[in-house]
N, C-alpha and C positions, 0 to 999 in steps of 0.2 A: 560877674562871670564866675560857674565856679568849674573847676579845675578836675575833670577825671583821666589819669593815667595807664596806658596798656601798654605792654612790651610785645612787638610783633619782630619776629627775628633778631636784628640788630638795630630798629631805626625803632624810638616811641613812639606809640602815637596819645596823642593830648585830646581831651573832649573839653569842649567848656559850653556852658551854659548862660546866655546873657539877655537883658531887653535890649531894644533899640527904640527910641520914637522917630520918627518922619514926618519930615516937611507937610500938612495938613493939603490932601488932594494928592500925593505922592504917592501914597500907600499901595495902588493898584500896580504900576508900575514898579516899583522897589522890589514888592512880593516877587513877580513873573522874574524878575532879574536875579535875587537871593532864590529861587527854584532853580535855577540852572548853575548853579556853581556847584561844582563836584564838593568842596569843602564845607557847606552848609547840608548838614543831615538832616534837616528838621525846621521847619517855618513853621509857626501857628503865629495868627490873627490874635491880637490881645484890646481887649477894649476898655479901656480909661488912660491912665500916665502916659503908658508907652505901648507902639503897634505893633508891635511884633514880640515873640519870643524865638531866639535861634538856639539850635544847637549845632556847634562847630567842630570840625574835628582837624588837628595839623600835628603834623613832625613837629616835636618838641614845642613848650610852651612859648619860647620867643616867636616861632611861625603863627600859634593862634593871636598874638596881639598885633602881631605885625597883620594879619586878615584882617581883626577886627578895627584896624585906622584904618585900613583900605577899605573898609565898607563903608567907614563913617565920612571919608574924604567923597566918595563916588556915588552913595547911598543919601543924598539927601538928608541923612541924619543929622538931629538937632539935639541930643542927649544918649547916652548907653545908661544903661546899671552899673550897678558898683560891681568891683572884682570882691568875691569871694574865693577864699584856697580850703581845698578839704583835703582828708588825706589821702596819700595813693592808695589805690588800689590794683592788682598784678593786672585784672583781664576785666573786659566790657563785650556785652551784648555787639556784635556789630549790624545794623540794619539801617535802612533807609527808607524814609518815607516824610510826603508832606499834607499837611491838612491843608484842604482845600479854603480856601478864602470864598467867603459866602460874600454877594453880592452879583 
């Protein structure tokens, strides 16, 4: 996962960047569910190690890890990526969208 930082008022907000793999035959299902969480910015289909790539965004960095074991407790997940930290940064792009899952 890695780590981008923005100050919006008083509260931070935290981006992170991770895989996931999923239970094999899950992956349709996982997707339509990780598309509906307001805190997931970003889903793309990834094909080989792992099925997905997220991008996450939470109130302080204890809120994105604490997200990310609830996806992996709830999400069928059998593996994340490693955490990577880079350094902050003041502001981020804010947008939302997700790549459709071809099948």
């Amino acid at each position: 996962m890695v780590f981008y930082r923005a100050s919006v008022g008083e509260s931070v907000i935290v981006i992170g960047l991770t895989m996931i793999k999923v239970s094999s035959g899950q992956e349709r299902s996982v997707y339509d569910h990780l598309q509906k969480r307001p805190e997931i910015r970003d889903v793309y289909r990834l094909f080989g190690e792992y099925s997905f790539f997220l991008v996450m965004q939470a109130e302080e960095r204890n809120g994105l890890s604490r997200m990310l074991s609830e996806i992996k407790e709830r999400e069928n997940v059998i593996k994340s990526g490693p955490v990577l930290l880079t350094a902050e940064c003041d502001s981020m792009p804010v947008s939302r969208g997700h790549a459709p899952l071809a099948g």
